[in-house]
C-alpha positions, 0 to 999 in steps of 0.5 A, a space after each residue: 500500500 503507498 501512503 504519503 507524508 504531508 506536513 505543515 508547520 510555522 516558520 518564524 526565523 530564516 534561520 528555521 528556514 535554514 534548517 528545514 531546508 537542510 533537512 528536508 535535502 537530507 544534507 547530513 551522512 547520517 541522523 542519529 534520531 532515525 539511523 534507517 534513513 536512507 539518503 540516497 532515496 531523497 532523489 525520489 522526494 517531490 518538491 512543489 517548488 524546486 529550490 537550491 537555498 530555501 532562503 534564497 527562494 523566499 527573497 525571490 518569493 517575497 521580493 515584490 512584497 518587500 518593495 511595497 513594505 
């Protein structure tokens, strides 16, 4: 049976956002909070919005709001 993983959460700091990104990439060897995560599997993750940095895709995201404010 096939299932998929959706989660919503707050970010209030870029700094979180950081973070997130590093760990939605899976950009470490090896995680000590769940040992059977397997990181060569992440290639077949689905992103909504492809980004390199998340920080650098939300100044281009909000770079129109930031003029108006």
């Amino acid at each position: 049976m096939s299932y998929a993983i959706f989660r919503g959460e707050g970010i209030k700091t870029l700094q979180e956002l950081s973070q997130k990104g590093s760990h939605n990439e899976r950009t470490k060897e090896k995680y000590k909070s769940n040992p059977n995560i397997r990181v060569e599997d992440s290639k077949n993750n689905i992103e909504i919005i492809k980004c390199n940095k998340y920080v650098d895709k939300f100044y281009e995201i909000t770079k129109e709001y930031q003029k108006e404010h």
